[in-house]
C-alpha positions in Angstrom: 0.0 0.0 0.0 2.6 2.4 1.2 5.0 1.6 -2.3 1.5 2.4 -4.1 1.2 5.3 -2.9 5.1 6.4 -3.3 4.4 5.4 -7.1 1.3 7.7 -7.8 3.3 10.5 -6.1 6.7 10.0 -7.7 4.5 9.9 -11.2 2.7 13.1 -10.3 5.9 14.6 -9.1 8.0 13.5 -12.6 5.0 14.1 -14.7 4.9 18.1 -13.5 8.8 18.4 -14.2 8.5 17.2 -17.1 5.5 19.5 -18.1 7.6 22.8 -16.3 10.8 21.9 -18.7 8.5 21.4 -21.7 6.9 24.6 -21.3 9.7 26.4 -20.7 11.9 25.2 -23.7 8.7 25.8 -25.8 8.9 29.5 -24.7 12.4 29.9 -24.9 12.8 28.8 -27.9 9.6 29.6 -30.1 7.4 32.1 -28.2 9.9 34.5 -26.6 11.3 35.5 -30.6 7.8 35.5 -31.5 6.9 37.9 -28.5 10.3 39.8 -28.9 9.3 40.1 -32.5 5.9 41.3 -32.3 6.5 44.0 -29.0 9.4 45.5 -31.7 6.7 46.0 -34.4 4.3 47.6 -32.0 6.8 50.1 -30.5 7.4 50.8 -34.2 3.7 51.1 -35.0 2.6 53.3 -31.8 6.4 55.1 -31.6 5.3 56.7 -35.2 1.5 57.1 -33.9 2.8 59.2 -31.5 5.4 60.8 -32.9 2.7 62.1 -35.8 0.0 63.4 -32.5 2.9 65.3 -31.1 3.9 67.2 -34.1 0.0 67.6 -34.8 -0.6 69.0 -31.2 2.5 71.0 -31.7 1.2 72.5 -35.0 -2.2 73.5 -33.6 -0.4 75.0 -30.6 1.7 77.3 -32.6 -1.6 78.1 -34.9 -3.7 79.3 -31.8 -1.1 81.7 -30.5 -2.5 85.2 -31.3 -1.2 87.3 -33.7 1.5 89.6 -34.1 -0.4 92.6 -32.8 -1.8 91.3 -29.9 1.5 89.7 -28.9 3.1 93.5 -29.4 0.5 95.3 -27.1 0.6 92.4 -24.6 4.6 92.9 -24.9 4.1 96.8 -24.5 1.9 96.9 -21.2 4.3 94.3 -19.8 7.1 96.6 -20.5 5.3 99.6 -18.9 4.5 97.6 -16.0 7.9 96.5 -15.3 9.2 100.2 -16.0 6.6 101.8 -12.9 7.4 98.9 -11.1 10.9 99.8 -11.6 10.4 103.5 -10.8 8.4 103.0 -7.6 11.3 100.3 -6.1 13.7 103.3 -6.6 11.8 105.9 -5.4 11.1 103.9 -2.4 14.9 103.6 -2.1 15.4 107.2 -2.8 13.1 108.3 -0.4 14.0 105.9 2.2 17.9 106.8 1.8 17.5 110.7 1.6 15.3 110.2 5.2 18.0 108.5 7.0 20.9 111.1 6.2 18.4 113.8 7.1 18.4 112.2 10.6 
Protein backbone atom coordinates (compact mmCIF):
# COMPACT_ATOMS: atom_id res chain seq x y z
CA UNK A 1 0.00 0.00 0.00
CA UNK A 2 2.61 2.42 1.20
CA UNK A 3 4.96 1.62 -2.28
CA UNK A 4 1.52 2.39 -4.07
CA UNK A 5 1.20 5.31 -2.87
CA UNK A 6 5.15 6.42 -3.27
CA UNK A 7 4.39 5.40 -7.14
CA UNK A 8 1.30 7.67 -7.84
CA UNK A 9 3.28 10.49 -6.13
CA UNK A 10 6.72 9.98 -7.66
CA UNK A 11 4.51 9.93 -11.25
CA UNK A 12 2.72 13.06 -10.26
CA UNK A 13 5.91 14.61 -9.13
CA UNK A 14 7.97 13.49 -12.58
CA UNK A 15 4.98 14.09 -14.70
CA UNK A 16 4.95 18.11 -13.48
CA UNK A 17 8.82 18.41 -14.16
CA UNK A 18 8.50 17.20 -17.09
CA UNK A 19 5.55 19.45 -18.12
CA UNK A 20 7.64 22.78 -16.30
CA UNK A 21 10.80 21.86 -18.73
CA UNK A 22 8.46 21.41 -21.70
CA UNK A 23 6.89 24.59 -21.27
CA UNK A 24 9.74 26.40 -20.71
CA UNK A 25 11.91 25.21 -23.73
CA UNK A 26 8.72 25.82 -25.76
CA UNK A 27 8.88 29.46 -24.65
CA UNK A 28 12.35 29.92 -24.88
CA UNK A 29 12.79 28.84 -27.87
CA UNK A 30 9.61 29.65 -30.12
CA UNK A 31 7.43 32.07 -28.22
CA UNK A 32 9.89 34.49 -26.64
CA UNK A 33 11.26 35.48 -30.61
CA UNK A 34 7.80 35.48 -31.54
CA UNK A 35 6.94 37.92 -28.45
CA UNK A 36 10.33 39.80 -28.93
CA UNK A 37 9.29 40.06 -32.50
CA UNK A 38 5.87 41.29 -32.25
CA UNK A 39 6.51 44.03 -28.97
CA UNK A 40 9.43 45.49 -31.68
CA UNK A 41 6.66 45.98 -34.35
CA UNK A 42 4.34 47.62 -32.01
CA UNK A 43 6.81 50.08 -30.49
CA UNK A 44 7.45 50.79 -34.19
CA UNK A 45 3.72 51.14 -35.03
CA UNK A 46 2.63 53.33 -31.76
CA UNK A 47 6.40 55.11 -31.63
CA UNK A 48 5.30 56.65 -35.23
CA UNK A 49 1.46 57.13 -33.93
CA UNK A 50 2.78 59.22 -31.46
CA UNK A 51 5.41 60.80 -32.87
CA UNK A 52 2.72 62.06 -35.80
CA UNK A 53 0.00 63.36 -32.52
CA UNK A 54 2.91 65.30 -31.14
CA UNK A 55 3.93 67.23 -34.14
CA UNK A 56 0.02 67.64 -34.85
CA UNK A 57 -0.62 69.04 -31.22
CA UNK A 58 2.54 70.99 -31.66
CA UNK A 59 1.25 72.46 -34.95
CA UNK A 60 -2.21 73.47 -33.55
CA UNK A 61 -0.42 74.97 -30.59
CA UNK A 62 1.69 77.26 -32.60
CA UNK A 63 -1.62 78.13 -34.88
CA UNK A 64 -3.67 79.28 -31.81
CA UNK A 65 -1.10 81.66 -30.53
CA UNK A 66 -2.48 85.21 -31.26
CA UNK A 67 -1.15 87.31 -33.67
CA UNK A 68 1.49 89.55 -34.13
CA UNK A 69 -0.43 92.61 -32.81
CA UNK A 70 -1.76 91.28 -29.90
CA UNK A 71 1.50 89.73 -28.87
CA UNK A 72 3.10 93.46 -29.42
CA UNK A 73 0.45 95.30 -27.11
CA UNK A 74 0.56 92.36 -24.60
CA UNK A 75 4.57 92.89 -24.92
CA UNK A 76 4.05 96.83 -24.46
CA UNK A 77 1.88 96.93 -21.24
CA UNK A 78 4.32 94.34 -19.76
CA UNK A 79 7.08 96.58 -20.49
CA UNK A 80 5.34 99.61 -18.93
CA UNK A 81 4.53 97.58 -15.97
CA UNK A 82 7.87 96.49 -15.32
CA UNK A 83 9.24 100.24 -15.97
CA UNK A 84 6.64 101.84 -12.90
CA UNK A 85 7.40 98.94 -11.08
CA UNK A 86 10.86 99.82 -11.57
CA UNK A 87 10.39 103.46 -10.84
CA UNK A 88 8.38 103.04 -7.63
CA UNK A 89 11.33 100.26 -6.14
CA UNK A 90 13.69 103.33 -6.57
CA UNK A 91 11.81 105.94 -5.44
CA UNK A 92 11.10 103.92 -2.44
CA UNK A 93 14.91 103.60 -2.15
CA UNK A 94 15.41 107.17 -2.82
CA UNK A 95 13.12 108.25 -0.44
CA UNK A 96 13.98 105.92 2.22
CA UNK A 97 17.94 106.82 1.82
CA UNK A 98 17.53 110.70 1.65
CA UNK A 99 15.27 110.19 5.19
CA UNK A 100 18.04 108.48 7.04
CA UNK A 101 20.93 111.11 6.21
CA UNK A 102 18.38 113.77 7.13
CA UNK A 103 18.41 112.17 10.65
Amino acid sequence: MLLQFFTILLTAVLSSLLTLALAYWYFDRRLKRRLDQRLTELQEEFGAMIQERVRRGVVEGVASIPSAEVLKGTGQTLSATAADLVRNSLDTLLRSGSSDSED
